[in-house]
VEXTIGU-553350 format. One record per atom (N, C-alpha, C): atom name; x, y, z. Coordinates in steps of 0.2 Angstrom, whole numbers. Layout:
BEGIN
CA	X	Y	Z
...
END
This chain:
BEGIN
N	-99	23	-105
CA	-92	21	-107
C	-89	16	-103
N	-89	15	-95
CA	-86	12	-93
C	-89	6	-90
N	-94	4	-93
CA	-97	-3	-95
C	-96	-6	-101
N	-91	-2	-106
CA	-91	-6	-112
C	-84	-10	-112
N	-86	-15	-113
CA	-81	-20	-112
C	-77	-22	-117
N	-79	-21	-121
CA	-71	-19	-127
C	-68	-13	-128
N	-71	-7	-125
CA	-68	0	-123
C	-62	-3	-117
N	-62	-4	-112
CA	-61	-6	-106
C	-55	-12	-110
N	-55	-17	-115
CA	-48	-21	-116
C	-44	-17	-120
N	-48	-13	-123
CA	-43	-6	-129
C	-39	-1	-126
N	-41	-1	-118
CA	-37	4	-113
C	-34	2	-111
N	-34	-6	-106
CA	-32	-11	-103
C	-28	-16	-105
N	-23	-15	-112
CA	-20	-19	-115
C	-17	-24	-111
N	-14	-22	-103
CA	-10	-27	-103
C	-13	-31	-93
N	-22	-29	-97
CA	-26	-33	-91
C	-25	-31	-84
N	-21	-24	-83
CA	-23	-21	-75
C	-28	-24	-71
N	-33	-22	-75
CA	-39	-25	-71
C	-41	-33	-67
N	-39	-36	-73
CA	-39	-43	-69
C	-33	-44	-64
N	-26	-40	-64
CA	-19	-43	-61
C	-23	-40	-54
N	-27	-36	-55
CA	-28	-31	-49
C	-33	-35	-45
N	-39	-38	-50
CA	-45	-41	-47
C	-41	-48	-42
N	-37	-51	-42
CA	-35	-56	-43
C	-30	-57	-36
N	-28	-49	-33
CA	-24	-50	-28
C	-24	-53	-21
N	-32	-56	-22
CA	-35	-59	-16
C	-31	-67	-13
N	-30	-66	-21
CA	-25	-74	-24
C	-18	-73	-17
N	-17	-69	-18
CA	-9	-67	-13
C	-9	-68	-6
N	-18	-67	-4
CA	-16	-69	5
C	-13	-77	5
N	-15	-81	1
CA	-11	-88	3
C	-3	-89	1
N	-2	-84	-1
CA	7	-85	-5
C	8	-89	1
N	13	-97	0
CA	17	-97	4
C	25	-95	4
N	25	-91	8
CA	29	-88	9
C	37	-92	14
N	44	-94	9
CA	47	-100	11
C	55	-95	14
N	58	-94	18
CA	66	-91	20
C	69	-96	19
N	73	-93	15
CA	80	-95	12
C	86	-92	16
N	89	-98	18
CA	93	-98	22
C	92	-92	29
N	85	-96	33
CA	84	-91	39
C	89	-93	44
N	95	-87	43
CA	99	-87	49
C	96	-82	54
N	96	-88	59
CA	95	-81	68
C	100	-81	72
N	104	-78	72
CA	110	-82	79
C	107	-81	85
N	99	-80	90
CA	96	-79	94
C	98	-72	97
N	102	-68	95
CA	105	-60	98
C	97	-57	99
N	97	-53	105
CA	92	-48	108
C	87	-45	101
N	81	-41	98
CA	80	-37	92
C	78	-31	99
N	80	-26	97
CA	81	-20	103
C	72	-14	97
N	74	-17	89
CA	71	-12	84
C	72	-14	79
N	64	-12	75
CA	66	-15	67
C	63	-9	63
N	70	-12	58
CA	66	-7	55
C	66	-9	47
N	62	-8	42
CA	62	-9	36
C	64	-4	32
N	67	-5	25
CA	67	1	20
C	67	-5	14
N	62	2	10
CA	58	-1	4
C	54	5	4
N	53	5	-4
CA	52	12	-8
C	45	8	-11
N	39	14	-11
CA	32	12	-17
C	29	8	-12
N	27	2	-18
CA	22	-3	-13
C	24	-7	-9
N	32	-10	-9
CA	37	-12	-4
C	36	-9	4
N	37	-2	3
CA	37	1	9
C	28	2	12
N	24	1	7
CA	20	1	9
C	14	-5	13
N	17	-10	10
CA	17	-16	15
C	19	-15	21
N	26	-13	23
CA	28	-11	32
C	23	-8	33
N	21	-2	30
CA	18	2	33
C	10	-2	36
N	8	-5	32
CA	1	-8	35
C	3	-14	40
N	8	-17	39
CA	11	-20	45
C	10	-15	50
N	14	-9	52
CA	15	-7	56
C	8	-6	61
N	3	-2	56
CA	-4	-2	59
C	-6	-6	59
N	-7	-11	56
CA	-12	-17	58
C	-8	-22	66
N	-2	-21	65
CA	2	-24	72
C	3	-19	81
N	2	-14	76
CA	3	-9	83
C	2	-8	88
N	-3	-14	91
CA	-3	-16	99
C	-3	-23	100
N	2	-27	94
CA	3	-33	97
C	14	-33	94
N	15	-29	92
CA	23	-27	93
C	25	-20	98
N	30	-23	103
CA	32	-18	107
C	39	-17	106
N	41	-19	102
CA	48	-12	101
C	47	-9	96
N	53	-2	94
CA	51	2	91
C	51	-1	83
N	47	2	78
CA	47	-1	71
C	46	6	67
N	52	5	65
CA	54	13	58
C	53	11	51
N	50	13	46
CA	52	14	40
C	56	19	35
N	58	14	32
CA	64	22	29
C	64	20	20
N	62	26	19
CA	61	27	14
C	68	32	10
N	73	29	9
CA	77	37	8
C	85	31	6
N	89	35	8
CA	97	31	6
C	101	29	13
N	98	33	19
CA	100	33	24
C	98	31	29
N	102	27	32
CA	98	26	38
C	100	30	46
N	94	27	50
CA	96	31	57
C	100	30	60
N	103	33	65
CA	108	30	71
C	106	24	74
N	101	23	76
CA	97	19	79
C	98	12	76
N	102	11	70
CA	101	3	67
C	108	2	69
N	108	-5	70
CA	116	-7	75
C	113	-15	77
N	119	-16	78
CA	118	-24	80
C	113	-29	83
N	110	-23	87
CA	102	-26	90
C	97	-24	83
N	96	-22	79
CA	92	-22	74
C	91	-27	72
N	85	-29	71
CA	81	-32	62
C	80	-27	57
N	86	-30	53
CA	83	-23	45
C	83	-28	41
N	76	-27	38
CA	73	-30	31
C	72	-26	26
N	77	-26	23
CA	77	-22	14
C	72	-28	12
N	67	-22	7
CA	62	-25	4
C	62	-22	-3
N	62	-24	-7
CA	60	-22	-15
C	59	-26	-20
N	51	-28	-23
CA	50	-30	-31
C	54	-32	-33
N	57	-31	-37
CA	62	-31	-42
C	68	-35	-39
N	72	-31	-35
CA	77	-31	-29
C	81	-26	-30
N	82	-21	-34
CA	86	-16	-41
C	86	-11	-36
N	81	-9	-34
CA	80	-2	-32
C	83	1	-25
N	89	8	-31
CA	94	10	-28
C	93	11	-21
N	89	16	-17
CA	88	17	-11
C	89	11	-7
N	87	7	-8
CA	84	2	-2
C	94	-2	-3
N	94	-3	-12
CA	101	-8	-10
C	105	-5	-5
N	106	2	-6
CA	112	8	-2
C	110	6	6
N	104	6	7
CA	104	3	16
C	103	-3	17
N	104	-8	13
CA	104	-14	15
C	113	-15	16
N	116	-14	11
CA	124	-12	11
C	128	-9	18
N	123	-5	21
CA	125	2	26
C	122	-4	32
N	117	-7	30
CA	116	-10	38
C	120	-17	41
N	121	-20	34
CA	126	-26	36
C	133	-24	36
N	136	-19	36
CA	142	-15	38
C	139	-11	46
N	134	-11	48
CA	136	-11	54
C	133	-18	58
N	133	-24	56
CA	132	-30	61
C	122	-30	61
N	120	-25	59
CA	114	-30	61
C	112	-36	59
N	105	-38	64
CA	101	-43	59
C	98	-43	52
N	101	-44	48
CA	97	-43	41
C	95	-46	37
N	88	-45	36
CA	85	-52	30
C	83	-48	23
N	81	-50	19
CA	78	-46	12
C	71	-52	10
N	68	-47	5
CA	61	-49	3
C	64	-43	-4
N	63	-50	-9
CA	61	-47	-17
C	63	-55	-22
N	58	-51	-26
CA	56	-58	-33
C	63	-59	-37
N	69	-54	-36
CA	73	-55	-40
C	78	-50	-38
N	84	-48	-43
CA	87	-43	-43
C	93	-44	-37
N	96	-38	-36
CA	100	-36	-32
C	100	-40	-25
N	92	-39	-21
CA	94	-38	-15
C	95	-49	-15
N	92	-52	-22
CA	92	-60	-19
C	99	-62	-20
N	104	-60	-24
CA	109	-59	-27
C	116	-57	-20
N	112	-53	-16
CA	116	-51	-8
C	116	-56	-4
N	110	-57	-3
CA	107	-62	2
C	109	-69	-1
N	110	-71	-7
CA	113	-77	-7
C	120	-77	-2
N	123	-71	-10
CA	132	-69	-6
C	133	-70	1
N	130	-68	3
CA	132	-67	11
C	130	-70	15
N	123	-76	14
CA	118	-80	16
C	117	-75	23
N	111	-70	20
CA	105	-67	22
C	100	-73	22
N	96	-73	28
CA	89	-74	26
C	85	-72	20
N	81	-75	14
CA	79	-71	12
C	72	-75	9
N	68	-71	8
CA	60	-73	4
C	60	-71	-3
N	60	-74	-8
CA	59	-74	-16
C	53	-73	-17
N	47	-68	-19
CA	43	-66	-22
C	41	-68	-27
N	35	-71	-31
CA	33	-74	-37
C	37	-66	-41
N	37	-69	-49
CA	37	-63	-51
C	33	-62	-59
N	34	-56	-61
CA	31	-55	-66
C	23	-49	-66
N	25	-45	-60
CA	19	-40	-56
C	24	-33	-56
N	22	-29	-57
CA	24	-22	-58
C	23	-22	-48
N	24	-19	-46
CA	28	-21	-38
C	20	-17	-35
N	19	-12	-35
CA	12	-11	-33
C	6	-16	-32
N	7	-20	-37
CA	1	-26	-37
C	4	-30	-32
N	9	-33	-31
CA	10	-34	-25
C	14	-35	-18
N	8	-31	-16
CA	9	-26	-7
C	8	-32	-4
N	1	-37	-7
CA	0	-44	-1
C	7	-47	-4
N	9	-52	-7
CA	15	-54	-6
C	17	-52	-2
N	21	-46	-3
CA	24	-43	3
C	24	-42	7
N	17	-42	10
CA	16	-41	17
C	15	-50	20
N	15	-54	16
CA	13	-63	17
C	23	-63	19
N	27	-60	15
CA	32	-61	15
C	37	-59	24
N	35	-52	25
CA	36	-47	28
C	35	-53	35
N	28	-52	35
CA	26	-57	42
C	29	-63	42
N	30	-67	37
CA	34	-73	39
C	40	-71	41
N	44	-67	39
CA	50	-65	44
C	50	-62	49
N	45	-59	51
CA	43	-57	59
C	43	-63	64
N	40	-67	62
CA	37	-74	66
C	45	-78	65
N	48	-77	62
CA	54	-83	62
C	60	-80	66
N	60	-72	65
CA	62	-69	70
C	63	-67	76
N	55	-70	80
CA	53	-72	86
C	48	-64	88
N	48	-59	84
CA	42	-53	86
C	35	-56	86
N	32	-60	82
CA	25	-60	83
C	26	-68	82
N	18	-67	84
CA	19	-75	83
C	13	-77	78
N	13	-84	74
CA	12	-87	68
C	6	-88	66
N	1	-85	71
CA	-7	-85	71
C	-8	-76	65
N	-3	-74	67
CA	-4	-67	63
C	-3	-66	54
N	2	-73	53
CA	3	-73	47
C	-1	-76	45
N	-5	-82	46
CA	-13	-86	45
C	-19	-83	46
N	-17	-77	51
CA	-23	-71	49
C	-24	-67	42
N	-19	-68	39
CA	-18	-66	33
C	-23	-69	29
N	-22	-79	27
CA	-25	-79	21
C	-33	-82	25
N	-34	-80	31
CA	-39	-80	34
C	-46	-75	30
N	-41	-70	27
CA	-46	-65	24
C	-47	-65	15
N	-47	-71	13
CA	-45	-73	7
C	-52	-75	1
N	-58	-80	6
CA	-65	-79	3
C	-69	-73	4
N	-65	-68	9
CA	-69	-62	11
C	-69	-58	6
N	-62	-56	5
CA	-58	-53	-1
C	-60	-55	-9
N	-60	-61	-8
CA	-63	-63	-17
C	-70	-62	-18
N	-75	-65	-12
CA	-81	-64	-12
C	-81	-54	-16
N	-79	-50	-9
CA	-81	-42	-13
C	-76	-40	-19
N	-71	-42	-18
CA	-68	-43	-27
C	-72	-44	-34
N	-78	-49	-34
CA	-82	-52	-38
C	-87	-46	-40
N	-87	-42	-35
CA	-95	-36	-35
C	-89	-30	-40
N	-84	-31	-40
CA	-82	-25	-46
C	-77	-25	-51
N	-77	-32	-53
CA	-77	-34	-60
C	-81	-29	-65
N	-76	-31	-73
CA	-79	-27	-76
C	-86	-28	-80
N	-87	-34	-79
CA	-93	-36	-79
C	-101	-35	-76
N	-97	-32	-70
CA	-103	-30	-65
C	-107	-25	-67
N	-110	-22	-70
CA	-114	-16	-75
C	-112	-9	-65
N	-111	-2	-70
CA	-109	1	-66
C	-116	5	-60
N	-122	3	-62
CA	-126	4	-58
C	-126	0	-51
N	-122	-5	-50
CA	-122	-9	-45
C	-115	-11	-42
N	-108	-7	-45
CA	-101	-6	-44
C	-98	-2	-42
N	-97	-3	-35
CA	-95	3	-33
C	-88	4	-34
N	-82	1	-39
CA	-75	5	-41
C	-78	7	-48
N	-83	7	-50
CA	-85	10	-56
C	-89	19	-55
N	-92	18	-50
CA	-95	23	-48
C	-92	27	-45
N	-84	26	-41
CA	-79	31	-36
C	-76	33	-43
N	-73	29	-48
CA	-70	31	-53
C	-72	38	-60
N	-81	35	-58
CA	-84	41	-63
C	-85	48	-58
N	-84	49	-50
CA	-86	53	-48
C	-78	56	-49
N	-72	54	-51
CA	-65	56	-52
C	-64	59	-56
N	-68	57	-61
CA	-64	58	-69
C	-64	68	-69
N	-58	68	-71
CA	-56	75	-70
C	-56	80	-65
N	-54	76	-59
CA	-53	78	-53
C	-47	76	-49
N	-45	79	-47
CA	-38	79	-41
C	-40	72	-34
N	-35	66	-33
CA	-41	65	-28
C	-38	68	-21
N	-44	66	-16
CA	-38	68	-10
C	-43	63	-6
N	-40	57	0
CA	-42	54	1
C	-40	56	11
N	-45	54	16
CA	-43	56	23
C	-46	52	25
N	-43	47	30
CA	-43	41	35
C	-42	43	43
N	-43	39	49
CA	-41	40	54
C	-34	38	55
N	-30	37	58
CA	-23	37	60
C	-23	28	59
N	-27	25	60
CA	-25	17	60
C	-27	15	52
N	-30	18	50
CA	-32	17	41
C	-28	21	37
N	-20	24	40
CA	-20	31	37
C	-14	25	31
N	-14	20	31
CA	-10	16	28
C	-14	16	20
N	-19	14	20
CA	-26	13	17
C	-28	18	13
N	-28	24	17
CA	-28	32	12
C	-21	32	8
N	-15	32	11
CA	-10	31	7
C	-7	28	1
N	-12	21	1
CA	-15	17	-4
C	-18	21	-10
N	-23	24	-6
CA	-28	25	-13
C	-24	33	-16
N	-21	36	-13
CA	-15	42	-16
C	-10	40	-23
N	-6	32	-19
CA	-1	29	-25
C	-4	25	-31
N	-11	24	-30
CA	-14	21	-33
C	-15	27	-38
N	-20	31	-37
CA	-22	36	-41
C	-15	39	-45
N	-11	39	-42
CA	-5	42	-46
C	-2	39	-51
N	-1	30	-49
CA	4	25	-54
C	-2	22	-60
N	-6	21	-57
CA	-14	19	-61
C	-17	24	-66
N	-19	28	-62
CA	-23	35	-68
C	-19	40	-69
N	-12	37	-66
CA	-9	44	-68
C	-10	53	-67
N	-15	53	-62
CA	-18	55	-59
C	-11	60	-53
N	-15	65	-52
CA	-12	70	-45
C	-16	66	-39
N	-14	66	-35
CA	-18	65	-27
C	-16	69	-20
N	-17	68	-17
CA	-17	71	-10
C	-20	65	-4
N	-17	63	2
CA	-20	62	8
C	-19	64	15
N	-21	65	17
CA	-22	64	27
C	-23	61	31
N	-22	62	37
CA	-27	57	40
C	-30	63	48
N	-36	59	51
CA	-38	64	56
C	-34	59	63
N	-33	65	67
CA	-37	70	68
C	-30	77	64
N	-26	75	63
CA	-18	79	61
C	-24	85	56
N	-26	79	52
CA	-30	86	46
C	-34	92	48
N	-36	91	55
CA	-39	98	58
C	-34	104	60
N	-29	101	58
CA	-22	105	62
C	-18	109	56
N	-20	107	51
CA	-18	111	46
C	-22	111	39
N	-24	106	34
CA	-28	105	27
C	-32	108	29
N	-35	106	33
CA	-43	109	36
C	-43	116	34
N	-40	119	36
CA	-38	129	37
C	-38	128	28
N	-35	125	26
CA	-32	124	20
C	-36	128	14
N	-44	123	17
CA	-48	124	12
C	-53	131	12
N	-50	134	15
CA	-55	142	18
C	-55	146	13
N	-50	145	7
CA	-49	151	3
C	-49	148	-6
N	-52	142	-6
CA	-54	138	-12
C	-62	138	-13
N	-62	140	-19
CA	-69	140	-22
C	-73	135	-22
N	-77	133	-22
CA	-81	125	-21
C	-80	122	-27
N	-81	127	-33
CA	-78	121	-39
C	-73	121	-42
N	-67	119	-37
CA	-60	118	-38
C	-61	109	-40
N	-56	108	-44
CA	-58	103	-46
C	-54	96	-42
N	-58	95	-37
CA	-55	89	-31
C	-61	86	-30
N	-59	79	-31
CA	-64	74	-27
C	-62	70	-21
N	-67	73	-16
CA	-65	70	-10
C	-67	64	-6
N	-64	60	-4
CA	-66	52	-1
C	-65	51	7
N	-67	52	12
CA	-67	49	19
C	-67	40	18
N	-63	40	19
CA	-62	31	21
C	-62	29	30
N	-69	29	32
CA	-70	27	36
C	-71	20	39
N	-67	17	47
CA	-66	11	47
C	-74	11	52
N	-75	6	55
CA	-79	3	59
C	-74	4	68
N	-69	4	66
CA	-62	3	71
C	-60	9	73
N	-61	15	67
CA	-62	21	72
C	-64	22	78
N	-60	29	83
CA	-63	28	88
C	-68	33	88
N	-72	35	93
CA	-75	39	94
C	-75	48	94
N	-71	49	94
CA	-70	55	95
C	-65	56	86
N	-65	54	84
CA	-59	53	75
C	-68	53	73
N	-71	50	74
CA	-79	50	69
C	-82	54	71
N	-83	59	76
CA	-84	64	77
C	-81	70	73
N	-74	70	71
CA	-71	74	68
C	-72	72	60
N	-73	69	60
CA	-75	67	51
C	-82	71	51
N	-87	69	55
CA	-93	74	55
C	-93	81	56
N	-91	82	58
CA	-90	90	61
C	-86	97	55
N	-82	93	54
CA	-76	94	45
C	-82	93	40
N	-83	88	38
CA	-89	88	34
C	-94	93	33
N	-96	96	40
CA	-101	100	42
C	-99	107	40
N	-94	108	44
CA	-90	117	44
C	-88	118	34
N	-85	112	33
CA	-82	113	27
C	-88	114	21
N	-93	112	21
CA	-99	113	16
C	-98	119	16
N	-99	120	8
CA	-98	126	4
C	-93	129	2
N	-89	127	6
CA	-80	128	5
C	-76	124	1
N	-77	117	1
CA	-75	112	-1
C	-79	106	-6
N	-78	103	-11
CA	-83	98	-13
C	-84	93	-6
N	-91	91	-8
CA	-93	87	-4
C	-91	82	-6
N	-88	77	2
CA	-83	71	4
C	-90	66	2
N	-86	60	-2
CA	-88	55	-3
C	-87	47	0
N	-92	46	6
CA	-89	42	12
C	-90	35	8
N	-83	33	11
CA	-81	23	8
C	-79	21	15
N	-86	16	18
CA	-86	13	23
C	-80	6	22
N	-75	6	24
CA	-71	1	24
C	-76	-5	28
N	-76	-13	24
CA	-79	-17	26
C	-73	-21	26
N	-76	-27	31
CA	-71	-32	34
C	-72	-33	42
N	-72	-39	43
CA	-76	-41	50
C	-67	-40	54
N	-61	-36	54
CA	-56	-37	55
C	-50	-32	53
N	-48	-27	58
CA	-45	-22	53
C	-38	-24	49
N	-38	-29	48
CA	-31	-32	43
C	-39	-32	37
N	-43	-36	38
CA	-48	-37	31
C	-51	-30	30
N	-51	-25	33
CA	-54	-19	31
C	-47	-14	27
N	-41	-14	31
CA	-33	-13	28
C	-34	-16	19
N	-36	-23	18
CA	-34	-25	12
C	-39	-24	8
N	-46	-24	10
CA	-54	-22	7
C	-51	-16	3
N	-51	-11	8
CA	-48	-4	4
C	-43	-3	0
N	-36	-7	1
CA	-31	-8	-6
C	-33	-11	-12
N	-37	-15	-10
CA	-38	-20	-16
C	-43	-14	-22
N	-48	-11	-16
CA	-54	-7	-21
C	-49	1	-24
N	-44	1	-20
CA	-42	9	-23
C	-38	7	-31
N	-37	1	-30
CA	-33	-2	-37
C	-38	-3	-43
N	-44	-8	-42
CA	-49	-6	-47
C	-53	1	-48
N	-54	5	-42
CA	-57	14	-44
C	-51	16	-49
N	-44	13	-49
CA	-40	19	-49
C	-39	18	-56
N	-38	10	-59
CA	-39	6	-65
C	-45	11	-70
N	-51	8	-67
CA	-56	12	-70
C	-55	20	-73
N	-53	23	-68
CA	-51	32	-69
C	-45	30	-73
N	-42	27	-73
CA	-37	27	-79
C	-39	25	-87
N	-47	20	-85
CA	-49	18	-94
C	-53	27	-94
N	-55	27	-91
CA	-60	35	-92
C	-56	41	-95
N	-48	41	-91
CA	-43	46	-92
C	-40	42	-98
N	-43	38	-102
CA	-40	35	-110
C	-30	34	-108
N	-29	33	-102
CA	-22	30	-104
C	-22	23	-100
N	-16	19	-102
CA	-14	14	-101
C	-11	12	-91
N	-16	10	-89
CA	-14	8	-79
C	-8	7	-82
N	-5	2	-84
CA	-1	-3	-81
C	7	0	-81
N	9	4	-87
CA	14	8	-88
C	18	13	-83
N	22	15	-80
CA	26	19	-77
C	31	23	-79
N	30	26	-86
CA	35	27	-91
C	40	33	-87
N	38	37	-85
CA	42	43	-83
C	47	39	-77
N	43	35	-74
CA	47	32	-68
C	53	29	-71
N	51	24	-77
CA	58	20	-81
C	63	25	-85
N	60	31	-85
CA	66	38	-89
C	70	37	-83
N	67	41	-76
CA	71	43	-73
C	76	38	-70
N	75	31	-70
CA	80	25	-68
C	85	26	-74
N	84	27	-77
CA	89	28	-83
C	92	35	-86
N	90	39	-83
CA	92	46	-82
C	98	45	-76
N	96	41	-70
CA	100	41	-64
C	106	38	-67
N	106	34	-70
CA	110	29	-71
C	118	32	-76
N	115	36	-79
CA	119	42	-82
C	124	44	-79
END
């Protein structure tokens, strides 16, 4: 079934698959600040807020950066912010759209206390502020259900770090550095590629009607997080992730008193960039847990570079998750209950 190619347009009415195949396209966004005001003030601490794949861009920022930025850097996911944002701050509201309530309330809250404040979104509220007030701000192509794109926004995110004076401009060219890498293994899981020799055809069939749960080490735990929102927005799917060594510390224990054919399919997303003793505990788990647990499904994250093996992994948990979606016979692209509740809120 999930080599029949006109099964696959009947599910895929509005081409998931291709918007998805296609985000290799995004490491070269040029990425252009509108009105980048800096008045050179101290940054003490940044922090971003942005909700879904918004926020999940910081997030892989934050790991793939994490030994080349030395102050502290928070995400916030929520209506409120910390103590900690004040006039030594860089706060960047990020949101698709630019609509989305959470993020506008701290964008509001942050520039009523004086921080530095810039925005990233394709439209909406937050561009509409950002003019008002001449925010710095980055405008997002648009016409993408905001999941599909995390690279823009992380092509976005990094050009305001760099203008900002936190990193410097070799890290946002690392980006579309990883761009023939990315298209190249993109090519191998088209829906054209017969499913004997595609491996998002194969992670997908090993799903279908299973819960997923996916576990990474702490630098890839962005990645695992990925393939959870994906599973969710995509197949509409339940999921679960962790990352090690934390999962020894409590899921582990977890699985002591489930049957083995409880219906979870499970993925170790292992990097190359692991350290040694985190791949140690992926074996050792694997080991203790047989028989207690379905046996884990290891996806070797490729990429000569942990920003290329970060995006490898995004890109592929979007086609797996597509795929489980034509098998689960409903439509990837839709978010219906997400569009009630924005309209229930509204009430």
């Amino acid at each position: 079934m999930i080599d029949d190619l006109n099964l696959i347009v009947q599910r895929d009415p509005n081409n998931a698959l291709g918007v998805a195949a296609d985000q290799w396209k995004q490491t070269t966004f040029q990425a252009e600040i509108i009105s980048p005001e800096n008045d050179g003030r101290e940054i003490k601490n940044i922090v971003v807020a942005g909700m879904g794949g918004s926020a999940l861009a910081a997030t892989l920022a934050k790991k793939w950066l994490e030994q080349d930025i030395c102050l502290p850097f928070e995400i916030v996911k929520s209506y409120d912010l910390p103590a900690s944002v004040g006039h030594n701050t860089l706060f960047i509201a990020s949101s698709y759209s630019g609509n989305t309530e959470e993020t506008t309330h701290t964008l509001y809250e942050a520039i009523a206390r004086g921080s530095q404040v810039a925005t990233i979104s394709a439209h909406g509220k937050l561009e509409e502020i950002a003019t008002r007030e001449n925010i710095a701000h980055v405008k997002l192509p648009t016409g993408l259900q905001p999941r599909m794109a995390v690279i823009y926004n992380l092509r976005a995110l990094i050009k305001l770090f760099v203008s900002f004076g936190i990193i410097g401009e070799e890290k946002y060219h690392e980006i579309e550095q990883t761009a023939d890498f990315l298209e190249a293994e993109t090519k191998k899981w088209l829906a054209s590629v017969p499913s004997e020799t595609n491996i998002a055809k194969q992670l997908a069939m090993i799903s279908a009607g299973r819960s997923g749960v996916f576990l990474s080490s702490n630098l890839m735990s962005p990645v695992a997080y990925k393939w959870k929102i994906s599973w969710n927005e995509n197949a509409k799917n339940v999921s679960f992730w962790n990352e090690y060594p934390e999962f020894n510390h409590n899921e582990f224990i977890g699985w002591s008193s489930h049957p083995i054919e409880k219906l979870f399919a499970v993925f170790n997303l292992r990097s190359s960039f692991d350290g040694a003793r985190v791949q140690k505990r992926f074996d050792i788990s694997d080991r203790l847990l047989s028989g207690r647990r379905p046996a884990a499904y290891n996806v070797e994250l490729k990429g000569q570079t942990i920003l290329e093996q970060m995006l490898w992994g995004s890109i592929l948990a979007d086609l797996v998750s597509i795929y489980l979606a034509i098998l689960n016979n409903v439509n990837p692209t839709p978010v219906e209950l997400i569009e009630k509740l924005k309209i229930e809120l509204v009430k």
